[in-house]
C-alpha positions in Angstrom: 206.0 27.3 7.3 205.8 29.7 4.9 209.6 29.3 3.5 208.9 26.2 2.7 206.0 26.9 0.4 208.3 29.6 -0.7 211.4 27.2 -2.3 209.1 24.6 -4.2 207.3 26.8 -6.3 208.2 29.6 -9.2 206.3 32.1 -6.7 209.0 31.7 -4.2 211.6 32.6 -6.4 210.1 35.1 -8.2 209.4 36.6 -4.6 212.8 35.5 -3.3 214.2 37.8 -6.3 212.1 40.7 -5.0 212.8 40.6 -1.1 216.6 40.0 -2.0 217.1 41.7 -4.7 219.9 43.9 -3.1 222.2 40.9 -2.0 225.5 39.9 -4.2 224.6 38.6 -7.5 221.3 37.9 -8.8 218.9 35.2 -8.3 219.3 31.9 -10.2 216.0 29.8 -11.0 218.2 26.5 -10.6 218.1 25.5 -7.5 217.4 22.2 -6.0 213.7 22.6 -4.3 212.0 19.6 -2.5 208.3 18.9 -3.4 206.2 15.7 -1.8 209.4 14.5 0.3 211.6 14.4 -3.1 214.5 16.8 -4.6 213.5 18.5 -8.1 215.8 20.6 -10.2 214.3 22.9 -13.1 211.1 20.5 -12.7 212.7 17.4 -12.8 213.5 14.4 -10.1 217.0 15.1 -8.7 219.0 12.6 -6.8 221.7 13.8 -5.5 224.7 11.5 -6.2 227.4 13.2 -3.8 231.3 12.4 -2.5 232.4 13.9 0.4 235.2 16.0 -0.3 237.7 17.7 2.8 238.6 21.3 1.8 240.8 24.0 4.0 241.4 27.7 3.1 244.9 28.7 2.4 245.9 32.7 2.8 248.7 34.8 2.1 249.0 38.8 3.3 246.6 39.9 0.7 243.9 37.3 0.0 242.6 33.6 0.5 241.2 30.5 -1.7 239.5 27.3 -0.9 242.1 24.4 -1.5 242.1 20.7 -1.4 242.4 19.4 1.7 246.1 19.1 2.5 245.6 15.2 3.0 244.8 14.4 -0.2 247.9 16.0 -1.8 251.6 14.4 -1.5 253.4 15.2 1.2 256.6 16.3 -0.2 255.0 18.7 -2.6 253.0 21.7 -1.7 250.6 23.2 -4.5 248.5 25.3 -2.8 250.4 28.7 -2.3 249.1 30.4 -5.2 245.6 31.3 -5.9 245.5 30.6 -9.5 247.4 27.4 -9.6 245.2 26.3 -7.1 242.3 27.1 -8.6 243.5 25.0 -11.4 243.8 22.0 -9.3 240.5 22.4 -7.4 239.0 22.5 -10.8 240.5 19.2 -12.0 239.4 17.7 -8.7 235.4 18.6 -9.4 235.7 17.9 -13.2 236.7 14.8 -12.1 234.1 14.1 -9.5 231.6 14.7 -12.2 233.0 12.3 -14.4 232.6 9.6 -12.1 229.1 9.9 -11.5 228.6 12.1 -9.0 226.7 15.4 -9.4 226.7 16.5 -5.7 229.8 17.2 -3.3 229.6 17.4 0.4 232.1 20.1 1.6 233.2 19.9 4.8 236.4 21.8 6.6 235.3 25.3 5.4 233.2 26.5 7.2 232.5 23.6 10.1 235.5 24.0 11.7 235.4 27.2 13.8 236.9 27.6 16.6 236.7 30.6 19.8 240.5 30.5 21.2 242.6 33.3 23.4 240.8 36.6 23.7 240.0 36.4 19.8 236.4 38.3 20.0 235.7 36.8 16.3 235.6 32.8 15.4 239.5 31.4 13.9 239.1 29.5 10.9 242.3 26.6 10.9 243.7 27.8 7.7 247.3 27.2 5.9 249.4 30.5 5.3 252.0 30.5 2.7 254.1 27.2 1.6 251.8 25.8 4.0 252.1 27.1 7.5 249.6 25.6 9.8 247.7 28.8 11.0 244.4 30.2 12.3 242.4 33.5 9.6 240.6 35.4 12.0 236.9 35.8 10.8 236.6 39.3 11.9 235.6 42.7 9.8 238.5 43.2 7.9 239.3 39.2 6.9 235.5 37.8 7.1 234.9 39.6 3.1 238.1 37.6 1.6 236.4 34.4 3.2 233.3 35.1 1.4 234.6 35.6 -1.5 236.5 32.6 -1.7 233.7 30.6 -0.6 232.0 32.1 -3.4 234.3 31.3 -6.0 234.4 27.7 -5.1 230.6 27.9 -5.5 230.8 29.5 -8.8 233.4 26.8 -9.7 231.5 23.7 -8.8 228.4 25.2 -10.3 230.2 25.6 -14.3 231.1 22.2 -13.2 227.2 21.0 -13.2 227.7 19.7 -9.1 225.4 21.3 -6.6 227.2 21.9 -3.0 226.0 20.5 0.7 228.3 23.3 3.0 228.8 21.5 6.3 228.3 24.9 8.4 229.0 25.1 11.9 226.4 25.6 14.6 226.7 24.6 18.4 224.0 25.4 21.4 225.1 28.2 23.6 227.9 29.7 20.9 226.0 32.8 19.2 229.2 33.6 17.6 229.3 30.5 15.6 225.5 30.9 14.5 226.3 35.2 13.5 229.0 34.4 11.6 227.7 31.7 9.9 224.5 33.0 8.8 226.5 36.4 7.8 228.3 33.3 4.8 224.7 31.8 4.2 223.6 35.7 2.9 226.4 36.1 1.0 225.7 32.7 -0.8 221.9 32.9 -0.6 221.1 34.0 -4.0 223.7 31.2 -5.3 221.8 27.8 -6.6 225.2 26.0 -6.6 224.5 25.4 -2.2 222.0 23.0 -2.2 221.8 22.6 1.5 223.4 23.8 4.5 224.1 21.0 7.1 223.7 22.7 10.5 225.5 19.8 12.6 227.7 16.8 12.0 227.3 14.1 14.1 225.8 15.1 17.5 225.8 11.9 19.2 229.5 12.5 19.5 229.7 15.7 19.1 227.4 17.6 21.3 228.3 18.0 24.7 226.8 17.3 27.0 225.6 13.7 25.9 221.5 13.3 25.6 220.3 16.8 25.7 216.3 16.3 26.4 214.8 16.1 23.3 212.4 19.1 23.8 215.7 21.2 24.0 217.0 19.8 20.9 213.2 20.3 19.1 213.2 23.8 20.1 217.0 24.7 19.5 216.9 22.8 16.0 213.5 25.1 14.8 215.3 28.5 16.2 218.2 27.1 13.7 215.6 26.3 10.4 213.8 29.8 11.5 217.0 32.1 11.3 218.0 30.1 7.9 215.0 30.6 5.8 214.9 34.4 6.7 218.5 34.5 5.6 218.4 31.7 2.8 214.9 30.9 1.8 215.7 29.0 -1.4 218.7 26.9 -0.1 217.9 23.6 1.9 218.8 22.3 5.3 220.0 19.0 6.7 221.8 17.9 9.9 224.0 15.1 9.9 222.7 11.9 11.9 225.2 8.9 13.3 222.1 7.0 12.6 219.6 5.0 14.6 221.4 5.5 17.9 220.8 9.1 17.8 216.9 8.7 18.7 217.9 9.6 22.1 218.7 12.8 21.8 218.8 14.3 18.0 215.5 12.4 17.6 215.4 12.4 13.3 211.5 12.7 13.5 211.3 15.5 15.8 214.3 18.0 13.8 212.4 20.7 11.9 215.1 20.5 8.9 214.4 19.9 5.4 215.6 16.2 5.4 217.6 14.4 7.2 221.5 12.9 6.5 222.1 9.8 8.2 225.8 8.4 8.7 226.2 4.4 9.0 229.0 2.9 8.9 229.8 -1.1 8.5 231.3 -1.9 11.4 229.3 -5.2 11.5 227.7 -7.4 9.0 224.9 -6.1 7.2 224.8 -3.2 9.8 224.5 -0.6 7.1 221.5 -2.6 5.5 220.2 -3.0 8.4 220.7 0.6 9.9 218.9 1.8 6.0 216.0 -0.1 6.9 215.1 0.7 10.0 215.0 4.6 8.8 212.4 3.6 6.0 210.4 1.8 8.7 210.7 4.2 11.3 211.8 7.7 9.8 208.6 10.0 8.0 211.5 12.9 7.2 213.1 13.0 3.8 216.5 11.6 4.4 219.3 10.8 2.5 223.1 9.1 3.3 224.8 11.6 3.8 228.3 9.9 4.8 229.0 5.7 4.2 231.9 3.8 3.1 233.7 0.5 3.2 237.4 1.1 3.8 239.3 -1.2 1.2 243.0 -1.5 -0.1 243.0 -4.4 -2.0 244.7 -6.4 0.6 243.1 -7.0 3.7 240.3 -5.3 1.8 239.5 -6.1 -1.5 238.5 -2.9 -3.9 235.5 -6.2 -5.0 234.2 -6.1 -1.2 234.2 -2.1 -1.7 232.6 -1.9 -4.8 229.5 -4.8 -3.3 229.3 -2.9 -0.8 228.7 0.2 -2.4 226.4 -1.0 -5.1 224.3 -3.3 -2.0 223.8 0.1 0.2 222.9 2.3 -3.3 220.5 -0.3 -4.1 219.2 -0.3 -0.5 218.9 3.0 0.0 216.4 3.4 -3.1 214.7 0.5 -1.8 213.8 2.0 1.4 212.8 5.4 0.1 216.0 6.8 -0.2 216.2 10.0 -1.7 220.1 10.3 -1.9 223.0 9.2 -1.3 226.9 10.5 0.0 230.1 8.6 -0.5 232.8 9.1 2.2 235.4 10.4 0.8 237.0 11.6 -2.5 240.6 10.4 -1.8 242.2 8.0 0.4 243.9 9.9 3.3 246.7 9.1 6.1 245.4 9.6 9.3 246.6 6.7 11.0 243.4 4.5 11.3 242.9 1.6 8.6 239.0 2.2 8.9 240.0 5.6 8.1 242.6 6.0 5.4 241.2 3.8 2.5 237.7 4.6 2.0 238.5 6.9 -0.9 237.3 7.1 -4.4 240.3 7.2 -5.5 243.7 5.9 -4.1 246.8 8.1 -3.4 249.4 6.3 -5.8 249.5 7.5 -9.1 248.1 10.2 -11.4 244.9 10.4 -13.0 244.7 12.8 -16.3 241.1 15.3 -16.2 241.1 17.2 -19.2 243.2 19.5 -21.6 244.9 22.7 -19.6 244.4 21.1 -15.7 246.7 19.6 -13.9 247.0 15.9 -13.6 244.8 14.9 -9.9 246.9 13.3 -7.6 245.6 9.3 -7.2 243.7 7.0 -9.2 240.3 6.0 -9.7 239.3 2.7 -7.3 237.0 0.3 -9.0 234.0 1.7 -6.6 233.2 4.1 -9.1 231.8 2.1 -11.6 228.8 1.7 -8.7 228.3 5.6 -9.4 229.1 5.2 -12.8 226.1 2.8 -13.4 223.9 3.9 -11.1 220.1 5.1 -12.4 218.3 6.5 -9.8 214.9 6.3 -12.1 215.2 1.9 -12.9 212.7 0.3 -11.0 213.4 -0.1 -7.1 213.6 -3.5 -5.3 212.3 -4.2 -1.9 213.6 -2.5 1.5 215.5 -5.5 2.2 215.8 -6.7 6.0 218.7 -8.5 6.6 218.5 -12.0 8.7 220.3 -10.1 11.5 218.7 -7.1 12.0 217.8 -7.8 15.5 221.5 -9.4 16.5 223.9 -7.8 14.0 226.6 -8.4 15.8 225.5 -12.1 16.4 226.8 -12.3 20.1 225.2 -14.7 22.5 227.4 -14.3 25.5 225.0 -12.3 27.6 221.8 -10.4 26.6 219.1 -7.5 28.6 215.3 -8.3 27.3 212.4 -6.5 28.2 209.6 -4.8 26.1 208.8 -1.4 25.4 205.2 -0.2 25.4 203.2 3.1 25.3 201.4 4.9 28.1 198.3 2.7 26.8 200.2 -0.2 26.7 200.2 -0.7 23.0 203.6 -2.1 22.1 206.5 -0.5 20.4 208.3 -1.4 17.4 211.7 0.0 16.1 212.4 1.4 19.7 215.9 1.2 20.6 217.8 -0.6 23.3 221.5 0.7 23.8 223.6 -1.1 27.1 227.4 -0.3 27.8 229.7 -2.2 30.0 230.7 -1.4 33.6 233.5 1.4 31.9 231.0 3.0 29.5 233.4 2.3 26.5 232.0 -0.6 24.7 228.1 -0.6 23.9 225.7 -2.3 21.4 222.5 -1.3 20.7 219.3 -2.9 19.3 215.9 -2.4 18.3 212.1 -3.5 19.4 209.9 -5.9 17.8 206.3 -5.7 16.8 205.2 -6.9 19.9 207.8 -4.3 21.6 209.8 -7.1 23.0 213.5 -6.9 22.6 216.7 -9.3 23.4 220.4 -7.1 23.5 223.1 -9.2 23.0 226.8 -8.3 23.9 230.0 -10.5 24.6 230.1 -8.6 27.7 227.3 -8.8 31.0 225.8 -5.5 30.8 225.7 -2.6 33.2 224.4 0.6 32.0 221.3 0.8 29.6 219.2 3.2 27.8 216.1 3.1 26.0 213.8 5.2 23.4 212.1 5.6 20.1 211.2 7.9 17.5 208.8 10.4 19.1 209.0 8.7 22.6 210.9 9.9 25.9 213.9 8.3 27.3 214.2 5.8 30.7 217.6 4.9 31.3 219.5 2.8 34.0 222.0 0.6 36.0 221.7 -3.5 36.1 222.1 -5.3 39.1 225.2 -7.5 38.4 223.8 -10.1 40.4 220.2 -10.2 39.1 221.1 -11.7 36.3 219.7 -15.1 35.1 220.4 -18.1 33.0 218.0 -19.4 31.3 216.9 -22.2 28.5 219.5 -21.1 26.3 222.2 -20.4 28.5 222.6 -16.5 28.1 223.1 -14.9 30.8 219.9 -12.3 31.2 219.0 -9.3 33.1 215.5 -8.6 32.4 214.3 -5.1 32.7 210.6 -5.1 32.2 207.5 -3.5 30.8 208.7 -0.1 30.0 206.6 2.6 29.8 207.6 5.2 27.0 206.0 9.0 26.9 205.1 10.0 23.8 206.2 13.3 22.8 203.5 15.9 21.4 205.5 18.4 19.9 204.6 21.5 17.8 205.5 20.8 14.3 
C-alpha cells in the first residue's frame, strides 16, 4: 500500500508536508516509522517502553482539558476544576512516567469511550463538569473544536516530555458516527509526531457483539479502517488491541491489515503469559507488541517481589520471541472493586511522590516494578523464546479432557491451532493449542459441552459434545474425542 511506503521513508514526509500542508501546525520529521517489521525514530531502533495511563476530559461553560483519570486521585480532594492547575498535575504525572523508564504512554478514556444516547445526533463523550460532576460533552459542531484542542495540548505536553502517545480511538462495525468523528480528531492530530499509533479496537473478543464475526467480515472491515486512516493520517501508525491467542477465531492477528498488532495477556494461570508470548512468535508474522499485561500485587497476598519477576520474566520474553514492544497496565493502582484489578499499578495510592521543582507532588508512590523498566535495555543480547513446561496444559487440570487433531484440506497437520470448550452454561472455558502433528488434548475440571476450533489463517468448525459419548481411558480422564478436523484455509487479499 502506498502509505505505507509513504511513513518509512524521508520521501513520505517530505510529501506528507506537501499534501497536508494546510492542516493545524506543521509537519514534524520525528515520528515513529516502522521499517522491516521494527519501530525507528530519527533513524534509530525504537522500542517503545509504554504504561497505560486512564485519562477523562473535564469541562466547564467555556472550555475543556484532558485530566487524570479521576481514579487515580484521592477521593476526598478534587484537583481537576481548573485548566491550569490541572495542567500542572498532568505534567508531573508524564515527567514522572519518563523517569521511570518508560518513553511511551498508552491513553485510553479520551477518545474510546463514545457513546450514541437519547436523540443526541452527535457521539457524548463521559466527561466531569465542574468540582467534578459526572456528565456527558456533546461532540458536536460547536463543542467538537474545544475537544481537539485539548487533545492537542496533551499531545504537545507529552511530546516536551520526550513520550510518544498510543490514542486508544474508538471504532465499532455498523456505527459511522463513531468512525466520522474520530477520523475528524486523527486530522487534527495528523501532522503531530507526539501520536505514535492509533489503536482502532480494544479487546474485541469481549467487546464486539455479536461474538465470532466471520473472519472475511473482520478482514474486510479492518482494511476499510487502515484505508480511511492513512488518507487521513499517513505518518501516524495503527494497531488494534488483541485479548491474545483466543482471539484467532474471529479478530484473526494474521489476517488484520494494521501496522502491528497489540496483544493483551494476562496471568491468570502459571506461566500463561510466557506461554501466550510464545505462541505469537511461533505463530504470528505481524509486528506485534504487548500492548496491556500486569501482575496485580499489594505486598500482601501479592508480593511487590512476585510483581517485579513477573515483569522482568515477560520483558525478557517478549524480546525473546521477537517482541517489538511492550505496555505495562497501569500507571496507578485504582479502586474498582476487583483485587485483580486495583493493584496492578506502577505506583501505589498511599503517599506522595515529589517530580520536579514548580509541579505538584503526584499522588502515590513508586512500586518496586519499576526498577524492571528502569533497567531494561532493549539493545543487550536477546535469550531464547522460552516455552514453558506447560504450554499445552497451563492450567494443569486432569479432570476431563476433548482430543482430536486438526489438519488441512490436504491433510497436512496443524500446529498452534486452537482448541477452546466451555461448560454446559457457557461461563467457564479453557482453551488450548495443536501440536506438530496437529493433535491436541483440552483439559478442564469440568466434562465439556460446547467447543470451538481454528488457527491463524484457517476457518472455524465449532460444536456440541455428546454428554454420554464420553470415554475413560488408560489414564482415567474422562474423554470425548472429536476427530480429524478439517480446517479451510483462508486466501485472503493482502
Amino acid at each position: 500500500m502506498l502509505a505505507k511506503s509513504l511513513q518509512s521513508t524521508a520521501l513520505g514526509l517530505f510529501l506528507a508536508g506537501l499534501l497536508f500542508g494546510g492542516c493545524t501546525g506543521k509537519v514534524d520529521n520525528a515520528f515513529v516509522t516502522m521499517e522491516n517489521g521494527r519501530f525507528y525514530l530519527e533513524g534509530k531502533p525504537f522500542f517503545p517502553l509504554a504504561v497505560n495511563y486512564v485519562a477523562h476530559l473535564q469541562f466547564n461553560d467555556t472550555a475543556c482539558w484532558v485530566a487524570p483519570s479521576r481514579n487515580y486521585e484521592r477521593k476526598d480532594i478534587f484537583r481537576y476544576d481548573r485548566k491550569d492547575s490541572t495542567t500542572l498535575l498532568l505534567k508531573a504525572d508524564l515527567q514522572l512516567i519518563r523517569k521511570l523508564g518508560f518513553n511511551t504512554v498508552r491513553i485510553t478514556g479520551l477518545a474510546s469511550d463514545m457513546k450514541l444516547a437519547g436523540d443526541s445526533l452527535a457521539p457524548l463523550l463521559p466527561a466531569q463538569f465542574g468540582r467534578g460532576v459526572d456528565s456527558l460533552f456533546v461532540l458536536n459542531e460547536a463543542n467538537a473544536p474545544r475537544y481537539f484542542k485539548a487533545m492537542e495540548d496533551l499531545a504537545d505536553l507529552a511530546a516536551a516530555t520526550g513520550l510518544k502517545l498510543i490514542l486508544l480511538v474508538k471504532l465499532f462495525p455498523g456505527e459511522p458516527v463513531y468512525e466520522k468523528q474520530t477520523l475528524k480528531l486523527v486530522d487534527r492530530l495528523r501532522n503531530h509526531a507526539g501520536i505514535m499509533a492509533y489503536d482502532f479496537f480494544n479487546e474485541p473478543l469481549y467487546f464486539d457483539l455479536p461474538h465470532h464475526r466471520p473472519k472475511r467480515d473482520v478482514h474486510a472491515l479492518v482494511d476499510s479502517w487502515q484505508l480511511k486512516f492513512k488518507k487521513h493520517a499517513p505518518l501516524q501508525l495503527t494497531t488494534i488491541g488483541l485479548v491474545g491467542v483466543p482471539e484467532v477465531f474471529a479478530w484473526d492477528p494474521n489476517i488484520l491489515d494494521v501496522d502491528f498488532i497489540s496483544f493483551h495477556p494476562y496471568e491468570y494461570e502459571p506461566n500463561q503469559v510466557m506461554s501466550e508470548i510464545y505462541w505469537y512468535c511461533k505463530h504470528v508474522d505481524k509486528p506485534w507488541i504487548i500492548g496491556e499485561t500486569s501482575l496485580p500485587a499489594d505486598n500482601d497476598s501479592v508480593p511487590y517481589a512476585e510483581q517485579l519477576a513477573f515483569a522482568r520474566r515477560t520483558l525478557e520474553q517478549t524480546v525473546a520471541c521477537g517482541g517489538i514492544g511492550y505496555s505495562w497496565w497501569q500507571y496507578k493502582d485504582v479502586k474498582w472493586g476487583r483485587f485483580h484489578a486495583d493493584y496492578m499499578g506502577v505506583l501505589k495510592q498511599e503517599g506522595t511522590t515529589e517530580v520536579a521543582p514548580g509541579l505538584p507532588n503526584v499522588d502515590g508512590t513508586v512500586k518496586p516494578v519499576v526498577q524492571a523498566f528502569k533497567e531494561f535495555k532493549p539493545d543487550a543480547p536477546a535469550g531464547a523464546c522460552e516455552k514453558p513446561a506447560n504450554y499445552y496444559n497451563y492450567s494443569s487440570l486432569h479432570s476431563a479432557k476433548l482430543t482430536g487433531k486438526l489438519l488441512d484440506a490436504n491433510r497436512k497437520p496443524i500446529e498452534g491451532g486452537v482448541i477452546l470448550g466451555w461448560n454446559e452454561y457457557w461461563t467457564r472455558s479453557y482453551y488450548t493449542k495443536s501440536r506438530a502433528d496437529g493433535s491436541f488434548e483440552l483439559y478442564g475440571d469440568f466434562r465439556f459441552h460446547h467447543w470451538m476450533v481454528s488457527a491463524t489463517r484457517y476457518s472455524m468448525e465449532r460444536g456440541d459434545c455428546q454428554p454420554g459419548a464420553f470415554y475413560t481411558g488408560a489414564d482415567s480422564v474422562p474423554a470425548y474425542y472429536l476427530g480429524e478436523l478439517t480446517l479451510d484455509h483462508m486466501h485472503l487479499k493482502e
